[in-house]
Structures are given as C-alpha cells and as structure tokens.
ROSE-4610 file (N, C-alpha, C; in Angstrom, 1 decimal, always signed):
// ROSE-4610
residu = [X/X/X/X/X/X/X/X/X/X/X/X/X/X/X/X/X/X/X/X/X/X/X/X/X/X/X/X/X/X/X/X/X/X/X/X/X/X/X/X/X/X/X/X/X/X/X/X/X/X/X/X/X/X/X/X/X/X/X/X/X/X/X/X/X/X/X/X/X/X/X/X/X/X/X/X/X/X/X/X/X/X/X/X/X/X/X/X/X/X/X/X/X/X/X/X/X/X/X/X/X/X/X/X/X/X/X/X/X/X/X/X/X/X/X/X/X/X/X/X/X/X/X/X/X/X/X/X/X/X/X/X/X/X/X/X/X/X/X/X/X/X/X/X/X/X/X/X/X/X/X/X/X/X/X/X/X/X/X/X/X/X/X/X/X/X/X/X/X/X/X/X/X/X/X/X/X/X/X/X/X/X/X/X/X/X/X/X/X/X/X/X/X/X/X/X/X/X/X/X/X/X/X/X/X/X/X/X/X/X/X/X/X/X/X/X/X/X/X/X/X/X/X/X/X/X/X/X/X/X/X/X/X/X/X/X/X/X/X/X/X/X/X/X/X/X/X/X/X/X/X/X/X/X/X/X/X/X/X/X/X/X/X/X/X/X/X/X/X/X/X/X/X/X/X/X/X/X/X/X/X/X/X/X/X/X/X/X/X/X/X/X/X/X/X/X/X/X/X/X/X/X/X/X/X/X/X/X/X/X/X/X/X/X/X/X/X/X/X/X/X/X/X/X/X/X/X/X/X/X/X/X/X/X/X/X/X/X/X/X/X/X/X/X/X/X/X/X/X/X/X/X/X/X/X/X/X/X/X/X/X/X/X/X/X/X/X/X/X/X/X/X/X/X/X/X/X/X/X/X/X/X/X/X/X/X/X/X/X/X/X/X/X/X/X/X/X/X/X/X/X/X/X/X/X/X/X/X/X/X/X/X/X/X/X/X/X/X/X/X/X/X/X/X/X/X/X/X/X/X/X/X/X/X/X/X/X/X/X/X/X/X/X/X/X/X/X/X/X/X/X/X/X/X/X/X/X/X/X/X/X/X/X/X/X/X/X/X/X/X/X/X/X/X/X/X/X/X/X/X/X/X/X/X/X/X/X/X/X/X/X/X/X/X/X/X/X/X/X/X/X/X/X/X/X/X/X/X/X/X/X/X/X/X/X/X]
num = [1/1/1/2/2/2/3/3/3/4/4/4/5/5/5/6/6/6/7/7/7/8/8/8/9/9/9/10/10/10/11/11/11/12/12/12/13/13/13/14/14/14/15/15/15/16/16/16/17/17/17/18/18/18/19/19/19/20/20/20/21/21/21/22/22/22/23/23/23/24/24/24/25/25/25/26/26/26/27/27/27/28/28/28/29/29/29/30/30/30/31/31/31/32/32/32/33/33/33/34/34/34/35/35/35/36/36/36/37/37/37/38/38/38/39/39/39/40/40/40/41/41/41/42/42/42/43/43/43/44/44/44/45/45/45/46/46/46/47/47/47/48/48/48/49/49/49/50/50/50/51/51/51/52/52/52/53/53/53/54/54/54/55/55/55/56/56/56/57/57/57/58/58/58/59/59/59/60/60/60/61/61/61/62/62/62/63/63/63/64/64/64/65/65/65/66/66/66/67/67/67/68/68/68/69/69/69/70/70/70/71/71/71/72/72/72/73/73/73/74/74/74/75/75/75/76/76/76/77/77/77/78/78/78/79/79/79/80/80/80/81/81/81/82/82/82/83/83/83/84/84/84/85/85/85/86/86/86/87/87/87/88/88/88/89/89/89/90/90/90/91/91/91/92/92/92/93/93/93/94/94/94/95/95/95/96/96/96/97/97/97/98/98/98/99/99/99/100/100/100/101/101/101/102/102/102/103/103/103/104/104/104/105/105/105/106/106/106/107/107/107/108/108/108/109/109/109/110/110/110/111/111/111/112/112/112/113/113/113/114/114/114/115/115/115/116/116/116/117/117/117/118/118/118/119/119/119/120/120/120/121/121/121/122/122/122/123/123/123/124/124/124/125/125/125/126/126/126/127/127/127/128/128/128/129/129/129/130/130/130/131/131/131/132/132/132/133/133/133/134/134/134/135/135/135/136/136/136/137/137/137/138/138/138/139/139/139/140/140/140/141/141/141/142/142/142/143/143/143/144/144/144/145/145/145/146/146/146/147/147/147/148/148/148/149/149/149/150/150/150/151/151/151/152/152/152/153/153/153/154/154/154/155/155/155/156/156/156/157/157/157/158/158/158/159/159/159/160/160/160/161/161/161/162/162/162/163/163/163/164/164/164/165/165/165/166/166/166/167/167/167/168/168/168/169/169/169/170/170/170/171/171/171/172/172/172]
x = [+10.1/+10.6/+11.5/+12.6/+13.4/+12.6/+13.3/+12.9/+12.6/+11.6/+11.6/+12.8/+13.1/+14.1/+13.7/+14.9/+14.5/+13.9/+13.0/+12.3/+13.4/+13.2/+14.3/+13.5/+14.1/+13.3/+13.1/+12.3/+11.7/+11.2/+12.3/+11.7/+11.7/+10.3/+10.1/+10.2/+10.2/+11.0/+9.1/+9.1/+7.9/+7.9/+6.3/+6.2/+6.5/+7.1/+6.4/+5.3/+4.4/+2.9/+2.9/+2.3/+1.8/+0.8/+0.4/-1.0/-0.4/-0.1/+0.2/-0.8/-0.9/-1.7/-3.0/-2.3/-3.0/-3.6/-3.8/-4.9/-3.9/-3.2/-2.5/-1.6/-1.8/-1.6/-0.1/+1.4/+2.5/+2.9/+3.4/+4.0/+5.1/+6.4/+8.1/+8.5/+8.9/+9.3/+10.9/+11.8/+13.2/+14.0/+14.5/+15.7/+16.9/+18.0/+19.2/+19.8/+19.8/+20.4/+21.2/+20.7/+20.4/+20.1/+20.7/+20.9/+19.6/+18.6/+17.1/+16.1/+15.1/+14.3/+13.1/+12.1/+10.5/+9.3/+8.8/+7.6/+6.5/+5.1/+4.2/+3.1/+2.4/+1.2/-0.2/-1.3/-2.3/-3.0/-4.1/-5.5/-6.4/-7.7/-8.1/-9.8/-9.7/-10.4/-9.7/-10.8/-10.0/-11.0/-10.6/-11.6/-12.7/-13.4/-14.9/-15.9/-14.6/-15.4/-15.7/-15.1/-15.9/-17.1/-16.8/-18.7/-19.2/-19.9/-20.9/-20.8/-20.3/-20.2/-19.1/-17.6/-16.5/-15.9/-16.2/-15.1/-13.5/-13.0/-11.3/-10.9/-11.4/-11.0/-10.0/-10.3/-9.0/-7.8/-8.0/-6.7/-6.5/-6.9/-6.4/-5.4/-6.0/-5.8/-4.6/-4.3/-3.2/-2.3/-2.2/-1.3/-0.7/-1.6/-0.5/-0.3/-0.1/+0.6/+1.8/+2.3/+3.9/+4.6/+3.3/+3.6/+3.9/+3.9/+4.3/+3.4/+4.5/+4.0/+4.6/+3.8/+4.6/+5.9/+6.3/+8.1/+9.0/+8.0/+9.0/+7.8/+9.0/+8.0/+7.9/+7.5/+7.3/+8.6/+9.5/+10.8/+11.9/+11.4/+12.6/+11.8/+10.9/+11.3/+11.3/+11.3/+11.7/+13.3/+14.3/+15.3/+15.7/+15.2/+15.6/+15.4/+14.5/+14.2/+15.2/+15.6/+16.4/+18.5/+18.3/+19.4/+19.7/+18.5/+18.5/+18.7/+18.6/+18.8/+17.7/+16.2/+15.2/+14.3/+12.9/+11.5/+10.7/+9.5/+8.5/+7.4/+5.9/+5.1/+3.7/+2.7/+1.2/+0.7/-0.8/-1.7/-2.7/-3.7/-5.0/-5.1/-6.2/-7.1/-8.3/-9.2/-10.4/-10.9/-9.9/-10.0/-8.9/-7.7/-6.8/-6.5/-5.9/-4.4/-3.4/-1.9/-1.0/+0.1/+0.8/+1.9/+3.2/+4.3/+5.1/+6.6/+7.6/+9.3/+9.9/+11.1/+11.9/+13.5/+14.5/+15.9/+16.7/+17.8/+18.7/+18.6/+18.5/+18.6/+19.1/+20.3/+20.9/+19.8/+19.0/+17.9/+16.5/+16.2/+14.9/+14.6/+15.2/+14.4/+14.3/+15.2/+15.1/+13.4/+13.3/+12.6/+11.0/+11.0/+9.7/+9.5/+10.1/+10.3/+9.6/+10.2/+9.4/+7.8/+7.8/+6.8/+5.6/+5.9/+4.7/+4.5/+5.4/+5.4/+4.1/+4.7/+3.6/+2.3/+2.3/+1.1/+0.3/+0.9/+0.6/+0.2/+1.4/+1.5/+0.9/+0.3/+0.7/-0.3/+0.4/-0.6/-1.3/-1.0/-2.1/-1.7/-0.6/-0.3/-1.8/-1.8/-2.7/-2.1/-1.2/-0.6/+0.0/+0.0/-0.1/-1.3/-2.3/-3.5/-4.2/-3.9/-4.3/-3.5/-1.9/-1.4/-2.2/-2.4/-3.3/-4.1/-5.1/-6.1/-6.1/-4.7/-5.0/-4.8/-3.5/-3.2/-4.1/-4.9/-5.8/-7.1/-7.4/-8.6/-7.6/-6.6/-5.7/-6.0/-5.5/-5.3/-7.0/-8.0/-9.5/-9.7/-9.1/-9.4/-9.0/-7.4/-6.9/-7.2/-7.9/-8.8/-9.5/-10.5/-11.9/-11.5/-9.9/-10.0/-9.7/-9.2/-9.1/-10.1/-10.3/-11.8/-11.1/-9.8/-10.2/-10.2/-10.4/-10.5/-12.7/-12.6/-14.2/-14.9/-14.3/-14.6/-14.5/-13.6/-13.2/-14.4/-14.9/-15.8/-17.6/-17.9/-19.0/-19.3/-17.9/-18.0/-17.8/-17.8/-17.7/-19.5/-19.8/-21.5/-22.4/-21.7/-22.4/-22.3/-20.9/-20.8/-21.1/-21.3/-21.0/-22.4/-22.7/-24.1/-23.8/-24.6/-24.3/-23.1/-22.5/-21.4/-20.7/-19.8/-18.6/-17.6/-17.6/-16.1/-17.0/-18.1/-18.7/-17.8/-17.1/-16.6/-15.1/-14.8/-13.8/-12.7/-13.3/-12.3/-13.2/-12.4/-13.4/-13.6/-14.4/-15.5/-14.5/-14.6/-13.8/-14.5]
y = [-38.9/-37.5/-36.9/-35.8/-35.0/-34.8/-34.4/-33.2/-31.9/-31.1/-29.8/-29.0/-28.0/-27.2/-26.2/-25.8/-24.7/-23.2/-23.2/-21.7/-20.2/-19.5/-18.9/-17.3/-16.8/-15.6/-14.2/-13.9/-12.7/-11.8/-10.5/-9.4/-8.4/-7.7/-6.8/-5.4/-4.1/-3.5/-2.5/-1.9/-1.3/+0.0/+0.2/+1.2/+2.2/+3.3/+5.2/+5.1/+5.7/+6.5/+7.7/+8.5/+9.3/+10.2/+11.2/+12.1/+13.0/+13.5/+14.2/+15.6/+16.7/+17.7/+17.8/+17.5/+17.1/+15.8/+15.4/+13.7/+12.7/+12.8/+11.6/+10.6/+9.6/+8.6/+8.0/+8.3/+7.4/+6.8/+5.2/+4.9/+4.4/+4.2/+4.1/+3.0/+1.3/+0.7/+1.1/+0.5/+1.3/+0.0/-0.5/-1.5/-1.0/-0.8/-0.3/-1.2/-2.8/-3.4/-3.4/-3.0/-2.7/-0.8/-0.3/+0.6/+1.1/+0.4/+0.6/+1.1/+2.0/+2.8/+1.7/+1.9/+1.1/+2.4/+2.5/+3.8/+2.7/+3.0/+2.7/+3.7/+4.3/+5.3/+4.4/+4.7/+3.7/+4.7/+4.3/+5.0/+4.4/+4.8/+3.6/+3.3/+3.7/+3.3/+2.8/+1.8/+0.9/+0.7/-0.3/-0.4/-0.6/-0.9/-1.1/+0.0/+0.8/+2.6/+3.1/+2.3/+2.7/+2.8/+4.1/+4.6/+3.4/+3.7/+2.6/+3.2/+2.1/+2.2/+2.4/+2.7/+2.9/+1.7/+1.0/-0.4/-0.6/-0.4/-0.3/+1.2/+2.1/+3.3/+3.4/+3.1/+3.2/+2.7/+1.4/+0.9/+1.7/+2.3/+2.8/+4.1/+5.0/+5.8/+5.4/+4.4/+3.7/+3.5/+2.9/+2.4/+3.2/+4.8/+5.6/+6.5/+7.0/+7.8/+7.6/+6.5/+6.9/+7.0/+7.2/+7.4/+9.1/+10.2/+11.6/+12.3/+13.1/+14.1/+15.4/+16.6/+18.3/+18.1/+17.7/+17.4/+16.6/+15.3/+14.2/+13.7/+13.1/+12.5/+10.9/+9.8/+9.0/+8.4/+8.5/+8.3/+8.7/+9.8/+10.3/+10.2/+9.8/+9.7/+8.2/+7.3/+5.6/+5.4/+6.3/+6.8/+7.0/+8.4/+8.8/+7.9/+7.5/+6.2/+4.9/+4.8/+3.6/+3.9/+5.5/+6.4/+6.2/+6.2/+6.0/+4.6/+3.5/+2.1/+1.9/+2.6/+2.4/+2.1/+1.7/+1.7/+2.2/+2.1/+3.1/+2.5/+2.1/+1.9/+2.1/+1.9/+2.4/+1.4/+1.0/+0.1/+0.2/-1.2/-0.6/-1.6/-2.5/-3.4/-3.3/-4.1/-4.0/-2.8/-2.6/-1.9/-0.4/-0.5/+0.2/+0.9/+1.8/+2.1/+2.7/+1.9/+2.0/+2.4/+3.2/+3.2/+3.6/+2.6/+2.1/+2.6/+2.6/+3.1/+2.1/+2.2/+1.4/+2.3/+2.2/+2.7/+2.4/+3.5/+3.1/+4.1/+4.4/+5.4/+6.9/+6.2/+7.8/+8.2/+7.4/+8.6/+8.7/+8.6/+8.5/+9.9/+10.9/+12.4/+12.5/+11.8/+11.9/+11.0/+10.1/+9.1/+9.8/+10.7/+11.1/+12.7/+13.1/+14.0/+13.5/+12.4/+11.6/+11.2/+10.7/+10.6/+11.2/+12.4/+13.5/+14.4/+13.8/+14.4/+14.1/+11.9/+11.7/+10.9/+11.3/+11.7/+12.8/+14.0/+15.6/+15.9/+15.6/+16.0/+15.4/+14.0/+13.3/+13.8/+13.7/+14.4/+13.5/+12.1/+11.0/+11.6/+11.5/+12.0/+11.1/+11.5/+10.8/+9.7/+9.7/+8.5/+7.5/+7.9/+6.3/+6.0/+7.0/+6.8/+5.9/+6.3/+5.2/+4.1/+4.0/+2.6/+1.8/+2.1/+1.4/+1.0/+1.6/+1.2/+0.2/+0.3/-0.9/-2.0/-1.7/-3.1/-3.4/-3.2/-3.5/-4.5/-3.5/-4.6/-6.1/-6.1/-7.3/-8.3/-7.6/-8.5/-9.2/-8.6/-8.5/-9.8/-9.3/-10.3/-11.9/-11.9/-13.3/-13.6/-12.9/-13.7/-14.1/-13.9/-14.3/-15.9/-15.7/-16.8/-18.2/-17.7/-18.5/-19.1/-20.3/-21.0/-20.7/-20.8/-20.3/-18.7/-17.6/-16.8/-16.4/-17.1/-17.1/-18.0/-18.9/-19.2/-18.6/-17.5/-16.6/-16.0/-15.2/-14.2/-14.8/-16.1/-16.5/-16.7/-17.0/-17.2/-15.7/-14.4/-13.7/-13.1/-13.6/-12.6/-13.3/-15.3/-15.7/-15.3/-15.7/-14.9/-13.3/-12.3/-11.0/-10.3/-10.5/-10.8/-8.9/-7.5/-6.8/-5.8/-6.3/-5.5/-5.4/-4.6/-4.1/-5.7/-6.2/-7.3/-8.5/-8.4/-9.6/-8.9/-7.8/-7.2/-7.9/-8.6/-9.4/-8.3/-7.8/-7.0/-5.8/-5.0/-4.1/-4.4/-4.3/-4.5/-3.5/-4.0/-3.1/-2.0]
z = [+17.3/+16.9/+18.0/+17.4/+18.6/+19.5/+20.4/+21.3/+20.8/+21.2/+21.3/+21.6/+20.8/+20.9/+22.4/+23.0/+24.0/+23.7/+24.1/+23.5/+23.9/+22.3/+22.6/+23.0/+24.1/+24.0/+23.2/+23.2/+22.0/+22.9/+23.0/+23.7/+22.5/+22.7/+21.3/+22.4/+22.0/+22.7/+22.9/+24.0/+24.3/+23.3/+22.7/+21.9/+22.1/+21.9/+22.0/+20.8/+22.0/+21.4/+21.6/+21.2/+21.2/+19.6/+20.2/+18.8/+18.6/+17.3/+17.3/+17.3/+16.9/+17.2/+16.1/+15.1/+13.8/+13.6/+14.7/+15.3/+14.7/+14.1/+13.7/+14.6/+14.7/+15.9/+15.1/+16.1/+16.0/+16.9/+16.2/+17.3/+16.9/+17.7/+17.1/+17.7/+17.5/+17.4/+17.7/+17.9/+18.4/+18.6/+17.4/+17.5/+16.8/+17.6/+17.2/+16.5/+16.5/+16.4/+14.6/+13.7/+12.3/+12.2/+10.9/+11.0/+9.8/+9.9/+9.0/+9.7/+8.8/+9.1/+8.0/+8.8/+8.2/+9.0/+7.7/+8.2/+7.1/+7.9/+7.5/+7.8/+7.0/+7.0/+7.0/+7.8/+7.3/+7.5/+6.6/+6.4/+6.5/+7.2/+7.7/+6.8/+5.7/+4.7/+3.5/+2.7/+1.6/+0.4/+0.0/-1.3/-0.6/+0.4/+1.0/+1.0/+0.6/+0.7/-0.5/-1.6/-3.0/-3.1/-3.9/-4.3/-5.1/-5.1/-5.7/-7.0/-8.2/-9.7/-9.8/-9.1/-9.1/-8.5/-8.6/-7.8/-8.0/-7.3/-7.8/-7.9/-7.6/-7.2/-6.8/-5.7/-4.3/-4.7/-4.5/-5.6/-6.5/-7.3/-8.8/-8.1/-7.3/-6.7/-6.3/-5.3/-4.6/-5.3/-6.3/-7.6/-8.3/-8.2/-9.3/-8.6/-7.2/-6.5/-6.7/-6.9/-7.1/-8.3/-9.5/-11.1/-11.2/-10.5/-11.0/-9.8/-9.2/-8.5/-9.1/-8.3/-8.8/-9.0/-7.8/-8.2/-8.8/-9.0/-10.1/-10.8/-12.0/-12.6/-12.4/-12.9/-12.5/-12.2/-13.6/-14.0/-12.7/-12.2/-11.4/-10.1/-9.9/-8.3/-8.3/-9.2/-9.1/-9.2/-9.9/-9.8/-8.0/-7.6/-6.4/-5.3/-5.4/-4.4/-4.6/-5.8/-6.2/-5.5/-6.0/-5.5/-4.3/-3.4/-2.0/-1.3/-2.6/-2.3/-1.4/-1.4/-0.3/-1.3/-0.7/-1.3/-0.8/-1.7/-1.1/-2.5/-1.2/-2.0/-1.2/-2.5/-2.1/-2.3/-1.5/-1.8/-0.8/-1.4/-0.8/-0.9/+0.9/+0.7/+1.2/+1.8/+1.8/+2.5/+3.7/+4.9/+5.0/+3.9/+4.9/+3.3/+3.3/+2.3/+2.9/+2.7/+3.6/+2.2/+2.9/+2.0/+2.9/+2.6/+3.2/+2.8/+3.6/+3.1/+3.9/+3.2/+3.6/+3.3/+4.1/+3.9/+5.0/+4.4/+5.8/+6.6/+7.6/+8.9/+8.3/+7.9/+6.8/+6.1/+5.5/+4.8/+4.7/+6.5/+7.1/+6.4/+6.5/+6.3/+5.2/+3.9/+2.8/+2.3/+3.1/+3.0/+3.4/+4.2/+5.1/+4.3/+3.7/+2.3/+0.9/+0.7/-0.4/-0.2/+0.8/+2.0/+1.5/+2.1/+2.1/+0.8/-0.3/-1.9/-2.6/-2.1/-2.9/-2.5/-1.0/-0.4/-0.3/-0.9/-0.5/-2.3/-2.8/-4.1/-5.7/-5.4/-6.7/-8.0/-9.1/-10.0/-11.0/-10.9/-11.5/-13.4/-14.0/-15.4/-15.7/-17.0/-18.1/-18.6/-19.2/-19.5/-18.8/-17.4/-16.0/-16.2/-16.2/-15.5/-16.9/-18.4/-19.2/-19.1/-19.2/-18.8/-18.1/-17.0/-15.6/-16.1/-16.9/-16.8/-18.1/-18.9/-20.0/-19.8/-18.2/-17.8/-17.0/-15.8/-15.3/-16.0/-17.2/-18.3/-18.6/-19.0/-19.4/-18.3/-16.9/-16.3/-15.2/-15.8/-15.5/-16.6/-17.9/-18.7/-18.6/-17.7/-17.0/-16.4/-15.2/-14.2/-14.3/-15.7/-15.6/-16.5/-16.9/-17.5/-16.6/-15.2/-14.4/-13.2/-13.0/-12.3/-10.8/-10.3/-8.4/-8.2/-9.8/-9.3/-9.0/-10.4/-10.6/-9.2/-8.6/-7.1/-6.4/-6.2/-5.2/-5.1/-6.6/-6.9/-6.5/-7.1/-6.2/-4.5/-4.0/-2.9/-2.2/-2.6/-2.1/-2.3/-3.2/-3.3/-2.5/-2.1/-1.5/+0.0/+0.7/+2.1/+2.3/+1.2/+2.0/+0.8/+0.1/-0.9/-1.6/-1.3/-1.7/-0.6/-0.1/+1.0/-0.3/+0.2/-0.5/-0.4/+0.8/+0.8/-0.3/-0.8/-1.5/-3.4/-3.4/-4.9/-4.5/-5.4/-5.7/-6.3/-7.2/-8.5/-9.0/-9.6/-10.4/-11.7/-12.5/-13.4/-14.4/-15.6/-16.7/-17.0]
C-alpha cells in the first residue's frame, strides 16, 4: 500500500462563551473564511420527556413549528426563508430539540427574527396539525411493515425495557 499522506493541519478557531442574563448559554465559532451564518438553538429535553400516553409529542411539536406562526402562514414563511436562499428547521431526538438556520451573513438578523417567530410564536393550524398526524399513521403503518424496523423496536424494550429510549415510535 502507499504511503500515508502528510497530516494536514486543522486549526478550529477558539470559542466565545459566554451567559447571557436570561441563562442562555452562547457560544460563536468565528470563520471569516465564507460569508455564512449557522445558528443552532438546543434544548435540552427530547422525546425522553414525553408524558406518559403521548409518545411523539415532542416531535409532533418539533415538526409543526414551522407550519404557521402569528405572522406567517405556513406558505409564507417557507417562501421567506426560500427568499432568503436560507433554511431553517426543527426537530427532536431522544435528548435535545434543536432548531437550526442557515444563510448568508447578509441575513443573519433576518435569520435570528425568523428565529424567535417560530420559536416565540407558532400557532400549530389545525390543518398541519391533522396533515401530520395523517402522515405520521401512514408512515407508522410502513414501518410496522418493515422487519429492521420491528428489530429496532424489540431491541429497544430489550436494552432499555420501560425507559423512555426503549419507545422506538409513537403508537397511532
């Protein structure tokens, strides 16, 4: 076989930390090299925190924050975000719900405005909130038709038995 190539070095640039007053913990990454902005929010509960009889909550919750807040509707802030040539999404896993942006530098404030709309604001319409839930059953109903998901699902009641990380999926 070749040689090993010469290791190339990787300097990542030291954080800024700091709290803000309102306990929220940032820290800023800072490469000029590219003219992009990357925000990530985390929260530090996830589906593990579902009440008991609600499995998929969180997710559900996670999934349709960005279907209609006070100020848009689902239609127009998938628009404005597209306008912005940015993204911006929610989600949730065992542990966390993070919801994430992406753009160009130019429209970090536009980005951190969206931000806190449909984190502050979202209004969960009725008709996301039944879409969801009719695609959700569908796709409850493909998994069950699939054997490594039905392995996934024993092997999780076997390692973790009634914990929360032993719920695979939520239940229709």
């Amino acid at each position: 076989p070749p040689e090993p190539l010469e290791p190339i070095a990787f300097d990542l640039a030291k954080p800024f930390k700091t709290t803000l007053t309102n306990g929220l913990n940032v820290v800023v990454f800072e490469d000029a090299r590219l003219p992009l902005v990357s925000f990530r929010l985390a929260f530090f509960s996830g589906d593990a925190a579902d009440p008991e009889g609600a499995a998929g909550i969180t997710s559900a919750a996670a999934n349709l924050m960005t279907e209609g807040t006070e100020n848009y509707s689902s239609k127009q802030l998938a628009e404005t975000i597209e306008r912005l040539g940015a993204s911006l999404h929610v989600s949730s896993s065992d542990d966390f719900v993070i919801m994430s942006a992406s753009s160009l530098a130019f429209y970090s404030e536009d980005m951190l405005t969206l931000m806190a709309e449909v984190l502050m604001r979202p209004t969960f319409p009725e008709s996301e909130v039944d879409l969801y839930r009719r695609n959700t059953i569908e796709h409850l109903k493909f998994q069950r038709s699939q054997s490594p998901f039905l392995a996934a699902e024993q092997l999780g009641r076997l390692n973790f038995g009634d914990h929360p990380y032993g719920r695979i999926s939520p239940t229709k």
